[in-house]
NURO-308191 format. One line per field, with one value per residue (C-alpha): residue number from 1; z, y, x. Coordinates in nm, 4 decimals. Layout:
REM residues N
resi <- NUM:...
zz <- Z:...
yy <- Y:...
xx <- X:...
//
This chain:
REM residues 145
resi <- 1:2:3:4:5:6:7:8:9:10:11:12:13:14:15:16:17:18:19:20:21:22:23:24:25:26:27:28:29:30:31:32:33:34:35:36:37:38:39:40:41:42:43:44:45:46:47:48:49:50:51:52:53:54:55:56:57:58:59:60:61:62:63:64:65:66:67:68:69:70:71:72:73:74:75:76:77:78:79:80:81:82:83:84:85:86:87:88:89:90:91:92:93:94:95:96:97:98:99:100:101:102:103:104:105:106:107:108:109:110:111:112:113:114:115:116:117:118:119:120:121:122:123:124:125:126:127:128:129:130:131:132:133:134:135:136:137:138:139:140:141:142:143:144:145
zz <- 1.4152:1.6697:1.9834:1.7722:1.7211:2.0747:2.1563:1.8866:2.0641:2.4005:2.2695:2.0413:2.4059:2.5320:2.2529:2.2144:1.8257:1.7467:1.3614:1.4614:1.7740:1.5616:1.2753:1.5224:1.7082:1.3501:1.2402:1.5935:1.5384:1.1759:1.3073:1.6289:1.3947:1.1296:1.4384:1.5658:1.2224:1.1795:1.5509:1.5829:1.9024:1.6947:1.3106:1.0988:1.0040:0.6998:0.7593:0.9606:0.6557:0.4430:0.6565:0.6458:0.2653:0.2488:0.5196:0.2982:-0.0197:0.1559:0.2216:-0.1152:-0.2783:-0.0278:-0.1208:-0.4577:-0.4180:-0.1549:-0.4527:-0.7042:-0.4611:-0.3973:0.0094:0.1166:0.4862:0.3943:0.1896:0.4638:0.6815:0.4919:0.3528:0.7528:0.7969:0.4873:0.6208:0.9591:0.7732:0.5539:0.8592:1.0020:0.6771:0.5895:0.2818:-0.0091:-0.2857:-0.6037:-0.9439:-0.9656:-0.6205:-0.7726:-1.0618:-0.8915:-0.6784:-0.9989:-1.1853:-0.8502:-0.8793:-1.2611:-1.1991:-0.9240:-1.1166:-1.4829:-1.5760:-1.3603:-1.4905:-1.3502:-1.1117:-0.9413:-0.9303:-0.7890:-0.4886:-0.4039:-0.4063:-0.2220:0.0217:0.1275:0.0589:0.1730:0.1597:0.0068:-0.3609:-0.5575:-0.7628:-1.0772:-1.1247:-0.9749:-1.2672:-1.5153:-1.4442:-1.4221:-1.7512:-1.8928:-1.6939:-1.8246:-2.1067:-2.2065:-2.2030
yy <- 0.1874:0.0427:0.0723:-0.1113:-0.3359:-0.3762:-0.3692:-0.6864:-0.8724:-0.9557:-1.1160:-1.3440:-1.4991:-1.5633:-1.6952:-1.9040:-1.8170:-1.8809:-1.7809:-1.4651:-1.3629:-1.4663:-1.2043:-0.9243:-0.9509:-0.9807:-0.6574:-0.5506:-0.6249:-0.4756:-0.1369:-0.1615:-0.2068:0.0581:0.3200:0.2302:0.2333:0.6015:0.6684:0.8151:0.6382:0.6457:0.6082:0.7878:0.6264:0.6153:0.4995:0.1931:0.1877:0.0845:-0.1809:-0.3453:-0.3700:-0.4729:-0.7796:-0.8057:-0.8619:-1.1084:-1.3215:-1.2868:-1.3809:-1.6442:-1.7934:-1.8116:-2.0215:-2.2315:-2.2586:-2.3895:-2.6233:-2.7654:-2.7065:-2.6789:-2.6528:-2.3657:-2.1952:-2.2281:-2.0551:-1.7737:-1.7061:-1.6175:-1.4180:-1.2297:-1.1946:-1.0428:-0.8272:-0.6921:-0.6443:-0.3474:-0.2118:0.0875:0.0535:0.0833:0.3157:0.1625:0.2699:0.4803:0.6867:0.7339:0.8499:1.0890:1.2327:1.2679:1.4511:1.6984:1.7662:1.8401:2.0709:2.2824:2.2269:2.2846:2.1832:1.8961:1.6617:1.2512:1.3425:1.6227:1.3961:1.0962:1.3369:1.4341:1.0960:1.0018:1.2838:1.2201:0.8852:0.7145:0.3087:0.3442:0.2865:0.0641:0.2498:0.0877:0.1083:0.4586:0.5487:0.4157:0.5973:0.9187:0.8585:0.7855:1.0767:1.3457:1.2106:1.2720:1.6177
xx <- 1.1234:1.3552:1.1478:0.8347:1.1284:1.2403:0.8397:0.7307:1.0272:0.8246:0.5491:0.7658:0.9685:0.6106:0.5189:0.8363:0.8309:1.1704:1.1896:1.0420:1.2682:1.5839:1.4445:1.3618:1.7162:1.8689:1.7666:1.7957:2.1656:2.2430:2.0807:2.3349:2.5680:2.4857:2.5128:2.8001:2.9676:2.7881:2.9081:2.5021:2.3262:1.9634:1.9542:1.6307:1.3342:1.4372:1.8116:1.6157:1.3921:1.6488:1.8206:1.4383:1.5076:1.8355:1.7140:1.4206:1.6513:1.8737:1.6231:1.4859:1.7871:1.8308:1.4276:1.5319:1.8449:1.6739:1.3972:1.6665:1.8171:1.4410:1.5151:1.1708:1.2910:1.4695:1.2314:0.9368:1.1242:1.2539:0.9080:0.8224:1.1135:0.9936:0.6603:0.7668:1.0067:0.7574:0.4867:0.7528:0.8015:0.5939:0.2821:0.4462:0.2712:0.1051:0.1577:-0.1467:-0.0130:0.3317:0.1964:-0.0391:0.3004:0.4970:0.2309:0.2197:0.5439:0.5706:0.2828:0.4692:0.7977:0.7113:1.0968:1.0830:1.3235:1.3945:1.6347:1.4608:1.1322:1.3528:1.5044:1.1338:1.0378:1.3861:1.3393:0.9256:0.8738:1.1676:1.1315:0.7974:0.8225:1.0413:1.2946:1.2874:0.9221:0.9193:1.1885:0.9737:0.6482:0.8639:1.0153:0.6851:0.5055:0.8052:0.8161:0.4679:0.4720
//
């Protein structure tokens, strides 16, 4: 995740895209500084993963104020910055996938309760899903039996 970091920051200097290159080196930045607070010199996927979210909300939460505020400057450029975030994020599964994962795993673990279904889906599909929906088509899934 880094290196394609690293990598997608030459072709925004060429390209002189500045919105873009000040995104890139931002995230660039919170993973340097996730690693050295975790004294590691290369965080996981999935530790990378989740700093692409939590940049992701920011600017989210961010849009919505700028929305409220009617800054349309503002707004036009976080909606980029959530775009290139989103581009290095991996494909997040749909309902019908998460489903289809759950069911899997209540069929190799008959007692399959929430919390062992949200570790498998914590542990092999890190940054994937979003929680809250993933909870609720769990709950729904279990709960049906």
């Amino acid at each position: 995740m880094k290196a394609k970091l690293k990598e997608a920051l030459k072709p925004a200097m060429k390209a002189k895209d500045r919105v873009r290159l000040d995104t890139i080196r931002g995230i660039l930045s919170e993973i340097q500084y996730e690693e050295m607070q975790r004294s590691v010199t290369d965080l996981t996927e999935s530790d990378c993963t989740l700093i692409l979210h939590r940049e992701l909300k920011k600017r989210q939460e961010s849009l919505q104020f700028a929305e409220q505020a009617n800054r349309e400057d503002s707004k036009t450029t976080l909606l980029l910055e959530i775009s290139i975030i989103e581009s290095f994020l991996p494909v997040q599964l749909n309902a019908q996938e998460l489903e289809r994962i759950i069911l899997e795993v209540k069929s190799s673990t008959p007692d399959a309760a929430l919390n062992t279904v949200m570790k498998h889906l914590k542990e092999n599909y890190a940054g994937q899903y979003d929680g809250k929906s993933a909870s609720e088509i769990a709950k729904m899934v279990l709960g049906g039996s």
